[in-house]
C-alpha positions as a Markdown table, in Angstrom:
| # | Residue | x | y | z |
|---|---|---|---|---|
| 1 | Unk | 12.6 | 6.7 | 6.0 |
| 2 | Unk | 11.9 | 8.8 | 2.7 |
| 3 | Unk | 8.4 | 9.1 | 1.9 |
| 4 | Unk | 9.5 | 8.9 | -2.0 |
| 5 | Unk | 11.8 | 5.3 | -0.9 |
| 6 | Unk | 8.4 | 3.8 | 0.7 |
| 7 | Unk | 6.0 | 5.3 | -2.3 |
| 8 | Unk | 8.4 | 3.3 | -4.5 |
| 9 | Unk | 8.7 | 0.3 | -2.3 |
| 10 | Unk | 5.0 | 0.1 | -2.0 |
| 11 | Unk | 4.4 | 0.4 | -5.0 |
| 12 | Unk | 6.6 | -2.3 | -6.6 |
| 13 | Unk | 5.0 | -4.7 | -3.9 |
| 14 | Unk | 1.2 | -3.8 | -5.1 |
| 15 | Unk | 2.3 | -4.1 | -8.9 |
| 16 | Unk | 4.4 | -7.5 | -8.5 |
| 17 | Unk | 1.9 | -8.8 | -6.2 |
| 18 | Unk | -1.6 | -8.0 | -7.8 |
| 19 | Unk | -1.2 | -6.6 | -11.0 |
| 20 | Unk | -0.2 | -7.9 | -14.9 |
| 21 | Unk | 2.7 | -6.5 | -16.4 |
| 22 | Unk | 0.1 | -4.7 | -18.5 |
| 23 | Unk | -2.3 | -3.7 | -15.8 |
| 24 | Unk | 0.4 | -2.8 | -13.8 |
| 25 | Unk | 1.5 | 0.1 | -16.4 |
| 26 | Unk | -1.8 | 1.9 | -16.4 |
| 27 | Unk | -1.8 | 1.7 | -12.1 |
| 28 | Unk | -1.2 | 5.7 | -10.7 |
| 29 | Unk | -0.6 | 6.4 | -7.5 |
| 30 | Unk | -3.6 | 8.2 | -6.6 |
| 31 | Unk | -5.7 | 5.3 | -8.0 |
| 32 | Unk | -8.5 | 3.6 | -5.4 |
| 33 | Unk | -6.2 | 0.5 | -4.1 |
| 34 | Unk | -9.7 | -0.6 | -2.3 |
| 35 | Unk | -11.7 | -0.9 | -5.6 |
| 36 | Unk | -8.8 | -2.9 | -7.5 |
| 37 | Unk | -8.2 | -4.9 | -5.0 |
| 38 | Unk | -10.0 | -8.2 | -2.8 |
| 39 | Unk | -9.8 | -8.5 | 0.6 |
| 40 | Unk | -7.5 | -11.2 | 0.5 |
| 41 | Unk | -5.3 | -8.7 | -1.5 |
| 42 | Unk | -5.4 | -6.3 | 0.9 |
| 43 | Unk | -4.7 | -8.5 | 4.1 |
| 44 | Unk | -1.9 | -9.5 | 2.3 |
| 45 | Unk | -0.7 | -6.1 | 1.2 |
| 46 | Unk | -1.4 | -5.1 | 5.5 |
| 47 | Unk | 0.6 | -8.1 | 6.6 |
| 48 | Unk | 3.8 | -7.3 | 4.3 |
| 49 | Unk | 3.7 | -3.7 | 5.2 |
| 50 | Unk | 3.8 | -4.9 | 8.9 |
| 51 | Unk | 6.3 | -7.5 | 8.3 |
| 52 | Unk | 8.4 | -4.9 | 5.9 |
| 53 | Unk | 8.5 | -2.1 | 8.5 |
| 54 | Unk | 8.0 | -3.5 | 11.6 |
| 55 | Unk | 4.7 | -1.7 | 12.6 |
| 56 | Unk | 1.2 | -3.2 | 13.6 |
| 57 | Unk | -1.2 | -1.8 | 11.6 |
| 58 | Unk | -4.2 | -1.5 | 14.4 |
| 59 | Unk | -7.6 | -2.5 | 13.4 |
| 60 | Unk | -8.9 | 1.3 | 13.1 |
| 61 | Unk | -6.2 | 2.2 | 10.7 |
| 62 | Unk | -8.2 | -0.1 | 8.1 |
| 63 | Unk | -9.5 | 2.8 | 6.5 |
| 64 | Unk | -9.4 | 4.1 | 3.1 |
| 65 | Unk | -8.0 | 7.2 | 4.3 |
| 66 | Unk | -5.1 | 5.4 | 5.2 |
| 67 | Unk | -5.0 | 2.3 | 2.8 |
| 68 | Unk | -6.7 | 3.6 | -0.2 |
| 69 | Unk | -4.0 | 4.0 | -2.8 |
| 70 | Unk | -0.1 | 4.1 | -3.1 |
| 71 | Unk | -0.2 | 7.6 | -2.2 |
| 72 | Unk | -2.4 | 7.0 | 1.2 |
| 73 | Unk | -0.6 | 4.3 | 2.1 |
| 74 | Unk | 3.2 | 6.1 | 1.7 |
| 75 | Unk | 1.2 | 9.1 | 3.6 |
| 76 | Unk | -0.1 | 6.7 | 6.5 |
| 77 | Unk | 3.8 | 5.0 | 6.4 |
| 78 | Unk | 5.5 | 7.8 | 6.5 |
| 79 | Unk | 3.5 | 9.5 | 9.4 |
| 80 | Unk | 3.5 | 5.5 | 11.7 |
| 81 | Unk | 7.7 | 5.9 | 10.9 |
| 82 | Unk | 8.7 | 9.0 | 11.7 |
């Protein structure tokens, strides 16, 4: 899959699912995720990238190098898909 599809995927998800219409305009893609974010939001941001492209994202892949912003997270996709 294209790293530029799954940085636009995810990040439609992240701003439909956590974010205001006018929080969601001021959201980058290099923005801390992990600071913006509870941990309910991000279990439920892991379980729909799991359910949405069929990986298991493994307990030591909770990491802010992987999960930290849109960016990260397209980075860690794109790396688990191809």
């Amino acid at each position: 899959m294209d790293p530029l599809t799954i940085q636009h995927s995810v990040r439609a998800f992240v701003l439909d699912s956590f974010f205001s219409d006018s929080d969601g305009s001021e959201v980058r893609d290099d923005d801390d995720l992990l600071l913006a974010l509870n941990s309910l939001q991000v279990l439920r941001m892991v379980i729909e990238l799991e359910s949405r492209y069929g990986i298991t994202i493994d307990n030591n892949d909770l990491t802010p190098e992987n999960l930290g912003s849109i960016e990260r997270i397209r980075d860690y996709l794109d790396r688990r898909l191809n």
